[in-house]
PDB file of N, H, CA, C and O in Angstrom:
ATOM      1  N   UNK A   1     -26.469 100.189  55.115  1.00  0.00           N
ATOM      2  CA  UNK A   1     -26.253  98.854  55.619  1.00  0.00           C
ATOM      3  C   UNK A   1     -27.050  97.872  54.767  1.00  0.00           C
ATOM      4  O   UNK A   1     -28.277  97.969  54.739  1.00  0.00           O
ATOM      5  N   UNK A   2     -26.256  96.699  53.898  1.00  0.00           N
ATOM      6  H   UNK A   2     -25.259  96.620  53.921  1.00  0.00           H
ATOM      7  CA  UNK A   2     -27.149  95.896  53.320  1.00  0.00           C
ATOM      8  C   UNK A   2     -27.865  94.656  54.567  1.00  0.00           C
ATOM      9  O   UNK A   2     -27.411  93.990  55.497  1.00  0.00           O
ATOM     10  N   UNK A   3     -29.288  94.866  53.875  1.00  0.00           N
ATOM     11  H   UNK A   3     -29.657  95.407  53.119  1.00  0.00           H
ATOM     12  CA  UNK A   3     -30.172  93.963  54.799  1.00  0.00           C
ATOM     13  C   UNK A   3     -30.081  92.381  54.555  1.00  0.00           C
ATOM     14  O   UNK A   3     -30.035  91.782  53.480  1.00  0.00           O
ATOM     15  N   UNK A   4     -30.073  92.047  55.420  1.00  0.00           N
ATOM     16  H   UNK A   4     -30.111  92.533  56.293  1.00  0.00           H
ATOM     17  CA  UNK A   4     -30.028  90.003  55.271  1.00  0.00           C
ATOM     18  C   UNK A   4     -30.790  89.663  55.295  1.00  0.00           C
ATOM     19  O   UNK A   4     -31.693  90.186  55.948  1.00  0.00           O
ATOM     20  N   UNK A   5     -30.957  88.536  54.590  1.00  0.00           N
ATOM     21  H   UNK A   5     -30.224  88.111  54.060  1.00  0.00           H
ATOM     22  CA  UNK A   5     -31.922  87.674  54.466  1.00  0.00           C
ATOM     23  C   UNK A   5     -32.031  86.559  54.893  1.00  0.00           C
ATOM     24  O   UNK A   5     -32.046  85.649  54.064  1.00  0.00           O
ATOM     25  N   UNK A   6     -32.141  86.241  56.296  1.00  0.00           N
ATOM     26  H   UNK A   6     -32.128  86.980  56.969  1.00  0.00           H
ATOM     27  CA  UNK A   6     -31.973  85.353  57.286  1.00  0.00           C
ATOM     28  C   UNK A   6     -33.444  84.256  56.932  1.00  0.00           C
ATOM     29  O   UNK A   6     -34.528  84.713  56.569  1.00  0.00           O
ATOM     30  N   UNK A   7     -33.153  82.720  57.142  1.00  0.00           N
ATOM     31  H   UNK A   7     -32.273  82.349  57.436  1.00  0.00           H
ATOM     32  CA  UNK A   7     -34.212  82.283  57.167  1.00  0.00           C
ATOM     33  C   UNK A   7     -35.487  82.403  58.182  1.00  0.00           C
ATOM     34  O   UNK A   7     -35.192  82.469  59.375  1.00  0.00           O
ATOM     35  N   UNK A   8     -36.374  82.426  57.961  1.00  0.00           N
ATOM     36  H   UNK A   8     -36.613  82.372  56.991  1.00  0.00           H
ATOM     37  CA  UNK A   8     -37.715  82.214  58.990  1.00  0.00           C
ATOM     38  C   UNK A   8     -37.844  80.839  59.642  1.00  0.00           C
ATOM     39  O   UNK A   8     -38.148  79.861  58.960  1.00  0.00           O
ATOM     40  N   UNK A   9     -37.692  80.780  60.532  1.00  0.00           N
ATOM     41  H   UNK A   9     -37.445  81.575  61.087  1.00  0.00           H
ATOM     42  CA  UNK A   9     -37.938  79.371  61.479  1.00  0.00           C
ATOM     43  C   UNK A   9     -39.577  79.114  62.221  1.00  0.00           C
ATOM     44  O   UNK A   9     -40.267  79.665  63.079  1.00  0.00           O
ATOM     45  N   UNK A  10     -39.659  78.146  61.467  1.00  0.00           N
ATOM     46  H   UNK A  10     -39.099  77.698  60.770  1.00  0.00           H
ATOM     47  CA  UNK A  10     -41.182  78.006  61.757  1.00  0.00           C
ATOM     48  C   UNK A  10     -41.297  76.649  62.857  1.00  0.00           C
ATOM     49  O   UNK A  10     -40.460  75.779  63.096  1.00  0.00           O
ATOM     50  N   UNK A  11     -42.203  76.780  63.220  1.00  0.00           N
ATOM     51  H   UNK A  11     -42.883  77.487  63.026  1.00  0.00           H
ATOM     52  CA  UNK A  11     -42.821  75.529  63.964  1.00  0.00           C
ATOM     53  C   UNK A  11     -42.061  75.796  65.953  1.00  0.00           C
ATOM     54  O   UNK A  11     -41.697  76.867  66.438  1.00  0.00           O
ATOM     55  N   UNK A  12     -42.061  74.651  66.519  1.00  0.00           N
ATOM     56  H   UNK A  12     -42.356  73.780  66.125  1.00  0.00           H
ATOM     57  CA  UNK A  12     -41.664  74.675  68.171  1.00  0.00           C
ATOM     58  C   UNK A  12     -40.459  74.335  67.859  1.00  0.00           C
ATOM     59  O   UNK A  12     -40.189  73.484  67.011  1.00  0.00           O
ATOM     60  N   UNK A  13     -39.174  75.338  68.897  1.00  0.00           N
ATOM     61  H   UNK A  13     -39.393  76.029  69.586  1.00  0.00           H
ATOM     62  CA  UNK A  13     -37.950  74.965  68.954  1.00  0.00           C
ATOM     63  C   UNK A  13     -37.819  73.819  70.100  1.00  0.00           C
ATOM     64  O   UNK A  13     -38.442  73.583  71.135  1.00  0.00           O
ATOM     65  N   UNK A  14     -36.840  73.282  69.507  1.00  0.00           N
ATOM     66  H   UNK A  14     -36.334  73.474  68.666  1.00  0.00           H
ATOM     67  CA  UNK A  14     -36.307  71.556  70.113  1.00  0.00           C
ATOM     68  C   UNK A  14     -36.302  71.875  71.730  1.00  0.00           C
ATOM     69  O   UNK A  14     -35.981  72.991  72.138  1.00  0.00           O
ATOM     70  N   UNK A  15     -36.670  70.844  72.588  1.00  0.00           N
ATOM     71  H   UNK A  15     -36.931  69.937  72.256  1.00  0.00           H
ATOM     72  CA  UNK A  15     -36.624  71.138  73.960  1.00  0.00           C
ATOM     73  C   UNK A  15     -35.617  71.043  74.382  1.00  0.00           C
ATOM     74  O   UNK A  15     -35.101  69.925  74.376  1.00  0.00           O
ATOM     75  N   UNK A  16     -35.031  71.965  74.829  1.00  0.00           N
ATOM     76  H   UNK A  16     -35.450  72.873  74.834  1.00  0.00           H
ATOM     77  CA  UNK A  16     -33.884  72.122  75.867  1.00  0.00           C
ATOM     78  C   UNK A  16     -33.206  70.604  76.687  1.00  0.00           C
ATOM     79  O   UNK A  16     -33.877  70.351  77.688  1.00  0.00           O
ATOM     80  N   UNK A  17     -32.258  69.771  76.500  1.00  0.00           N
ATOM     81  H   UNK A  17     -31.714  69.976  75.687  1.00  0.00           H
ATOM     82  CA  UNK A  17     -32.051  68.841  77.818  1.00  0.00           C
ATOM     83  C   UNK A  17     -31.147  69.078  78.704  1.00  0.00           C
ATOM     84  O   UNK A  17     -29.966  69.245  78.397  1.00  0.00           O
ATOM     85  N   UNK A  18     -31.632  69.124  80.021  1.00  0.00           N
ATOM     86  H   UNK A  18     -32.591  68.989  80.270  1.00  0.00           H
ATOM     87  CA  UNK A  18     -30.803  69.153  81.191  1.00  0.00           C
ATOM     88  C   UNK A  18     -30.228  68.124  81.317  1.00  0.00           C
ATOM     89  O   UNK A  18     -30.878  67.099  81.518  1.00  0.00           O
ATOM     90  N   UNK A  19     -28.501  68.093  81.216  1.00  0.00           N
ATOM     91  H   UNK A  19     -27.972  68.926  81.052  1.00  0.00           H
ATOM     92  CA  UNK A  19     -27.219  67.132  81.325  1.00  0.00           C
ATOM     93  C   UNK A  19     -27.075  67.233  82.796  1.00  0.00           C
ATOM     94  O   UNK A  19     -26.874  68.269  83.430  1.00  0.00           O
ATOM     95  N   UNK A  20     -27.230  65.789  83.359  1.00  0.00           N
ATOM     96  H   UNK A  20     -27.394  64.947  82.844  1.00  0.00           H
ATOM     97  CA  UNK A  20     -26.727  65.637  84.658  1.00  0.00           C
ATOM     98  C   UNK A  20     -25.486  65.871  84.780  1.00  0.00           C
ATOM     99  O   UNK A  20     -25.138  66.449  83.751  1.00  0.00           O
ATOM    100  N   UNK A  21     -24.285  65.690  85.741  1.00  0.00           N
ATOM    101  H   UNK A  21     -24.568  65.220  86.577  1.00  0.00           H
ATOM    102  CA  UNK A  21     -22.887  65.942  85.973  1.00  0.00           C
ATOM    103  C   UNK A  21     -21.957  65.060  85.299  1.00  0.00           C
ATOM    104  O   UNK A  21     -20.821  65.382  84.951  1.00  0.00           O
ATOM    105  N   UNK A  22     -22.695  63.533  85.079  1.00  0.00           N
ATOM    106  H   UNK A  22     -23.618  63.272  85.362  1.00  0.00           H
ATOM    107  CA  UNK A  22     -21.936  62.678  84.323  1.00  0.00           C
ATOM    108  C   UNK A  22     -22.273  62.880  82.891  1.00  0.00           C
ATOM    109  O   UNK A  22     -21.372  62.824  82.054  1.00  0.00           O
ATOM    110  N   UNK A  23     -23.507  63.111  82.546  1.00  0.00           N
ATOM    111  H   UNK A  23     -24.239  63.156  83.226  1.00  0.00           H
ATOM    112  CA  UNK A  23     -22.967  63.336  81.326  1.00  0.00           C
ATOM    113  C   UNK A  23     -22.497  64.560  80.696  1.00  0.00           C
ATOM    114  O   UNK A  23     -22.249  64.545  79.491  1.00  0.00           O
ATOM    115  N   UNK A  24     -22.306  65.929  81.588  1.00  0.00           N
ATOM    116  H   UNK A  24     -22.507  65.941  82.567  1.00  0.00           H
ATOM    117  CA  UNK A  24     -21.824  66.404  80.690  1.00  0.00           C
ATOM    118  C   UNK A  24     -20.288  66.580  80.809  1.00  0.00           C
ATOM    119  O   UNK A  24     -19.605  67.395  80.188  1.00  0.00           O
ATOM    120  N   UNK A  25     -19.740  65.385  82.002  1.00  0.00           N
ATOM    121  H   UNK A  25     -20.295  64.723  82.506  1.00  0.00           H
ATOM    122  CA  UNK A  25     -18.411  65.386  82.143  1.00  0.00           C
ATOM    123  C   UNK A  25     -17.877  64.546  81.295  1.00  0.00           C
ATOM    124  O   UNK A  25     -16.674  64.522  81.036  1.00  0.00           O
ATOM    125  N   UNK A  26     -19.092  63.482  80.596  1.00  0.00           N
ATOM    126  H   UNK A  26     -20.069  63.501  80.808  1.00  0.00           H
ATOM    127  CA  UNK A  26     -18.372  62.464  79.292  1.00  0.00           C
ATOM    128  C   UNK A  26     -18.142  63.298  77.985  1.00  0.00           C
ATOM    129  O   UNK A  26     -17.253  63.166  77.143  1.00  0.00           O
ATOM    130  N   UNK A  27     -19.706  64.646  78.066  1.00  0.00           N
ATOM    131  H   UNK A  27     -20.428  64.753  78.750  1.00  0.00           H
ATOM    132  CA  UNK A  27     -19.451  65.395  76.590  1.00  0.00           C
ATOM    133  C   UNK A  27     -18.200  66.323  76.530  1.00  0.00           C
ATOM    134  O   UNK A  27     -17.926  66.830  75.443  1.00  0.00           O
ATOM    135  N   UNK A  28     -17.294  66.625  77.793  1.00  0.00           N
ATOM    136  H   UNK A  28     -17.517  66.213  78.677  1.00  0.00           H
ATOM    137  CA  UNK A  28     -16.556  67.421  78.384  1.00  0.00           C
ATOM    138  C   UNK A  28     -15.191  66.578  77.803  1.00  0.00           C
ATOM    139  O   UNK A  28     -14.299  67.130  77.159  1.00  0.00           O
ATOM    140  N   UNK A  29     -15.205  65.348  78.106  1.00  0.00           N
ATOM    141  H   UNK A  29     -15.929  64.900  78.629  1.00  0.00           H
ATOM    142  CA  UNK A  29     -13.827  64.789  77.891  1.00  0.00           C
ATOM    143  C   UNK A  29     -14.286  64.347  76.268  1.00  0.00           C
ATOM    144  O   UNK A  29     -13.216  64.748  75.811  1.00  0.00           O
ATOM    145  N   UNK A  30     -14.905  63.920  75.223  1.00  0.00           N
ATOM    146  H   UNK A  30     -15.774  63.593  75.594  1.00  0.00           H
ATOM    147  CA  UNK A  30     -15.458  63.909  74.239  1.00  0.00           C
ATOM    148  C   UNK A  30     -14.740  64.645  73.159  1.00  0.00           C
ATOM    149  O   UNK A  30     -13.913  64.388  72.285  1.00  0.00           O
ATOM    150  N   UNK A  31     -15.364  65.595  73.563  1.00  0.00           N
ATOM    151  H   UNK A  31     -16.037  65.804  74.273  1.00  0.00           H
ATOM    152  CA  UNK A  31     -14.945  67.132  72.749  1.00  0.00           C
ATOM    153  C   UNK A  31     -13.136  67.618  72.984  1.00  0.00           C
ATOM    154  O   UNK A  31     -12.478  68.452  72.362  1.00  0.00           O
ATOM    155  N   UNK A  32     -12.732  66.696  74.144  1.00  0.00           N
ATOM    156  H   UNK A  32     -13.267  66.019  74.649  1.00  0.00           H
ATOM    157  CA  UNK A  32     -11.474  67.291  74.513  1.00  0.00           C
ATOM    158  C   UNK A  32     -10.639  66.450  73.764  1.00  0.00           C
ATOM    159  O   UNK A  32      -9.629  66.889  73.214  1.00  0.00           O
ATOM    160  N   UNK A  33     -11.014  65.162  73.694  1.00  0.00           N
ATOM    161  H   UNK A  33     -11.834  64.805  74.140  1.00  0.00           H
ATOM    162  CA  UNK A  33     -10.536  64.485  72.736  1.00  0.00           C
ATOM    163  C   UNK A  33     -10.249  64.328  71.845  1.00  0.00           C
ATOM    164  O   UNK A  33      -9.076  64.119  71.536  1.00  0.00           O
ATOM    165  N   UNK A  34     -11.415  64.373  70.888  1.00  0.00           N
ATOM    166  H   UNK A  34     -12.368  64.543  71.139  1.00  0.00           H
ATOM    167  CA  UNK A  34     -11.429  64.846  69.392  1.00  0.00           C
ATOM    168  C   UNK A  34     -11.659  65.974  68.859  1.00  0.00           C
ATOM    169  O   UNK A  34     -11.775  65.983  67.633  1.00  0.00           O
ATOM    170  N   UNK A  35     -11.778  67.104  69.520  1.00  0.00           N
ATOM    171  H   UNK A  35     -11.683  67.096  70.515  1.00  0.00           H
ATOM    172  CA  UNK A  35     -11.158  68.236  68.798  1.00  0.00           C
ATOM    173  C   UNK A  35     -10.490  69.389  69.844  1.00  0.00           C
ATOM    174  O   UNK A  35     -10.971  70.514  69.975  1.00  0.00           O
ATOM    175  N   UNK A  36      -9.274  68.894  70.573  1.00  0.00           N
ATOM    176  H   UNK A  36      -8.882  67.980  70.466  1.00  0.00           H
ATOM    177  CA  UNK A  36      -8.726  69.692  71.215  1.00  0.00           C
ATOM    178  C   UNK A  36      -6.970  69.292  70.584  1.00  0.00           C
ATOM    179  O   UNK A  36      -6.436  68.184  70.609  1.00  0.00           O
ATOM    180  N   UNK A  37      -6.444  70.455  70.114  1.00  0.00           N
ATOM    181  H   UNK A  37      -6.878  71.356  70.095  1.00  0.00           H
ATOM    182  CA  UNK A  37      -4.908  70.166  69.411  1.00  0.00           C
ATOM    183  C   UNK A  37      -3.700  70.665  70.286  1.00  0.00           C
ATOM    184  O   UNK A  37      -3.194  71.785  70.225  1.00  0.00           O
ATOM    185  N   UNK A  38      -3.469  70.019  70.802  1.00  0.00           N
ATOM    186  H   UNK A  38      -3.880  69.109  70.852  1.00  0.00           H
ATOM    187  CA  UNK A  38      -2.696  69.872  72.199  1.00  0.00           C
ATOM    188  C   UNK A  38      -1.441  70.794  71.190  1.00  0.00           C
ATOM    189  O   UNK A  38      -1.071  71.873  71.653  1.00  0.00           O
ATOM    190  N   UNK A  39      -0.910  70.372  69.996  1.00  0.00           N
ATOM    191  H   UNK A  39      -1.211  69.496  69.620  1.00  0.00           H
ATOM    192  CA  UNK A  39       0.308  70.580  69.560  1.00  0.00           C
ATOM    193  C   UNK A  39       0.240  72.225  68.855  1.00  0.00           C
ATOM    194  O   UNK A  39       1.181  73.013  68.761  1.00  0.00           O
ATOM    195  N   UNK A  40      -1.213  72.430  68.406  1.00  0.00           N
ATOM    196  H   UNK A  40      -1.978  71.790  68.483  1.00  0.00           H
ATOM    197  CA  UNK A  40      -1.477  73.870  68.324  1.00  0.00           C
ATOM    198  C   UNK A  40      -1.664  74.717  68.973  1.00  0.00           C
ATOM    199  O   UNK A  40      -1.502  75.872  68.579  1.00  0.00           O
ATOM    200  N   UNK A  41      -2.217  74.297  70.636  1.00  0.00           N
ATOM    201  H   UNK A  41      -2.348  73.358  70.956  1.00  0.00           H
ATOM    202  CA  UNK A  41      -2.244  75.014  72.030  1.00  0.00           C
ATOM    203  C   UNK A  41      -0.972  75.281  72.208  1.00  0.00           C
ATOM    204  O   UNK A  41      -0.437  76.329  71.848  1.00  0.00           O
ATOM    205  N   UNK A  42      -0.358  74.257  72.830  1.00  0.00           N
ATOM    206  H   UNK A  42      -0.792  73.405  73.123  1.00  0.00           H
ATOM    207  CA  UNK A  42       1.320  74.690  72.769  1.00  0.00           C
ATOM    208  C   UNK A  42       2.110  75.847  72.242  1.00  0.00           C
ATOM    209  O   UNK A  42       2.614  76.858  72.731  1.00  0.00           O
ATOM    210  N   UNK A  43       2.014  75.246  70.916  1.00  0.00           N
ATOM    211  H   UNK A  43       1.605  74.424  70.518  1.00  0.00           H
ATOM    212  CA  UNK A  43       2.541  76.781  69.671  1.00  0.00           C
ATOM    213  C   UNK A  43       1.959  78.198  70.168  1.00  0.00           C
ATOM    214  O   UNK A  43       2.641  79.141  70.570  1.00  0.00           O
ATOM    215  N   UNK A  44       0.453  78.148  70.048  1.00  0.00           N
ATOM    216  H   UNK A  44      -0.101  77.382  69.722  1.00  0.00           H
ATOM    217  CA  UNK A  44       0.171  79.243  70.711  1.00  0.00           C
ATOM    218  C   UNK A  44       0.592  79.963  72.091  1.00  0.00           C
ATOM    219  O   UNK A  44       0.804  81.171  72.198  1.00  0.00           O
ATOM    220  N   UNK A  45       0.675  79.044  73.093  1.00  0.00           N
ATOM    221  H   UNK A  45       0.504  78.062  73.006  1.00  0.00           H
ATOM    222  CA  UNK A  45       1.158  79.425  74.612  1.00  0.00           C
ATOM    223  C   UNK A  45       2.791  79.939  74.692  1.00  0.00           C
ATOM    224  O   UNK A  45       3.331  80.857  75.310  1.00  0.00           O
ATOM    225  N   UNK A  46       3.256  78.995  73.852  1.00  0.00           N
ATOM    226  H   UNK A  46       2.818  78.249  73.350  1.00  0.00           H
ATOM    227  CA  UNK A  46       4.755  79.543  73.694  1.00  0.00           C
ATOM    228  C   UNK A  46       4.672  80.850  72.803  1.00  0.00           C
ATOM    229  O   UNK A  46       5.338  81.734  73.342  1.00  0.00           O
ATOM    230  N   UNK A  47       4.015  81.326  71.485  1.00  0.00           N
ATOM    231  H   UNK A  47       3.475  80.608  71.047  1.00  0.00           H
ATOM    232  CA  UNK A  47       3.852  82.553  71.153  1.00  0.00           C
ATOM    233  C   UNK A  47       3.547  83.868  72.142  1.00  0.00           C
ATOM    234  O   UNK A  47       4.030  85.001  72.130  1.00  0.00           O
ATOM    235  N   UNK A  48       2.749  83.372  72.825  1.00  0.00           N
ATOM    236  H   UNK A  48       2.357  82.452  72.835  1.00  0.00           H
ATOM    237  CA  UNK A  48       1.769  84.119  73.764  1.00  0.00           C
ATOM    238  C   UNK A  48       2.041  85.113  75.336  1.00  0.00           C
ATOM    239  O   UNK A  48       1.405  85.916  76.019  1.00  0.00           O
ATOM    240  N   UNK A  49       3.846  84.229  75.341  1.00  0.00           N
ATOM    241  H   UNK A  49       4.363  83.577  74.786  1.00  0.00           H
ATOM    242  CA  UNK A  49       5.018  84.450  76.123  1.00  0.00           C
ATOM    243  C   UNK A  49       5.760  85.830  76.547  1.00  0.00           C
ATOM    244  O   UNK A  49       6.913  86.112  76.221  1.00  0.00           O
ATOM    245  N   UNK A  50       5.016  86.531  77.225  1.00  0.00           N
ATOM    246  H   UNK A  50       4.079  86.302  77.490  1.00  0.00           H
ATOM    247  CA  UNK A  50       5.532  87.707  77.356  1.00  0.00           C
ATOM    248  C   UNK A  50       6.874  87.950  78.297  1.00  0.00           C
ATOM    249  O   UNK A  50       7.116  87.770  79.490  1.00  0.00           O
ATOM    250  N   UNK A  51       7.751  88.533  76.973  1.00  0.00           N
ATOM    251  H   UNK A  51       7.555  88.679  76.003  1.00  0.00           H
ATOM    252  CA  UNK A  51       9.394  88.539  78.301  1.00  0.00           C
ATOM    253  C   UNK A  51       9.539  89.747  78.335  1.00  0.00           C
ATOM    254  O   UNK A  51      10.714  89.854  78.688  1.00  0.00           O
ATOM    255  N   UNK A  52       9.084  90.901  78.187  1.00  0.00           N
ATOM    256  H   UNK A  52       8.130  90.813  77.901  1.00  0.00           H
ATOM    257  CA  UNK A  52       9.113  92.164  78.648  1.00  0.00           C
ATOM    258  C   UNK A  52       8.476  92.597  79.946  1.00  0.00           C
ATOM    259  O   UNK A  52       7.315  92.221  80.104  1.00  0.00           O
ATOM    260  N   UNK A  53       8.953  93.227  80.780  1.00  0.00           N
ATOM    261  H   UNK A  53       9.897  93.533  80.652  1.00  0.00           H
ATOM    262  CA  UNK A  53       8.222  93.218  82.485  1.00  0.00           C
ATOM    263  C   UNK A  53       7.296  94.401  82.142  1.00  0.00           C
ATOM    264  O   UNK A  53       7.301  95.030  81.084  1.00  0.00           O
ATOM    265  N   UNK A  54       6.644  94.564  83.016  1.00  0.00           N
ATOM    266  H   UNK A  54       6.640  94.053  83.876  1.00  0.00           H
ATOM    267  CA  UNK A  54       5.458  95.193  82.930  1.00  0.00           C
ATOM    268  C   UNK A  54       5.821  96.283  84.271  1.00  0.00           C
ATOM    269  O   UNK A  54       6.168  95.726  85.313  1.00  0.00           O
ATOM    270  N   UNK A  55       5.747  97.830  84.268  1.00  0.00           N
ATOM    271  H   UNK A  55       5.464  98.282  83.422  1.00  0.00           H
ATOM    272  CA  UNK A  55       6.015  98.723  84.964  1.00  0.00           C
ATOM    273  C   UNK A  55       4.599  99.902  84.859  1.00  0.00           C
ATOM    274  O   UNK A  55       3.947 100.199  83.858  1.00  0.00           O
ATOM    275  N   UNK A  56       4.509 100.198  85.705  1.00  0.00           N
ATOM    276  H   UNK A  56       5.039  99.956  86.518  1.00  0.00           H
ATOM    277  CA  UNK A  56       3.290 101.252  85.781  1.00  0.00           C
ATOM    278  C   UNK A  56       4.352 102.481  86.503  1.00  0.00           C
ATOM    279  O   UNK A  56       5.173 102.350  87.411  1.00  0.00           O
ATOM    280  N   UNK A  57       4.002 103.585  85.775  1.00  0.00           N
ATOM    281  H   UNK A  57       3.336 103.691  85.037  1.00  0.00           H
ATOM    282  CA  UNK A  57       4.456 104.891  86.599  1.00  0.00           C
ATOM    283  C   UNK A  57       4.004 105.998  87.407  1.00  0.00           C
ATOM    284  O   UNK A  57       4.815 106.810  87.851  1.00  0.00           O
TER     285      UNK A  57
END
């Protein structure tokens, strides 16, 4: 197995912030906005379309 060479992180990691309900329902619609592809979801869901029935024996 070749070994990695990941960086070393030094110093205190960034403090955590607790998002009240509004904001993380603005970062919620945000993100849905600008990077959600309604027209590539689609494509996919219609691919995704199973028309064969499903039987257990």
């Amino acid at each position: 197995m070749k070994k990695l060479k990941l960086p070393i992180i030094k110093g205190e990691p960034a403090a955590k912030k607790i998002l009240t309900m509004d904001e993380y329902l603005t970062f919620v619609e945000f993100n849905l906005k600008h990077n959600f592809n309604k027209k590539a979801y689609l494509e996919w869901k219609k691919m995704s379309i199973v028309d064969v029935p499903f039987v257990i024996k």
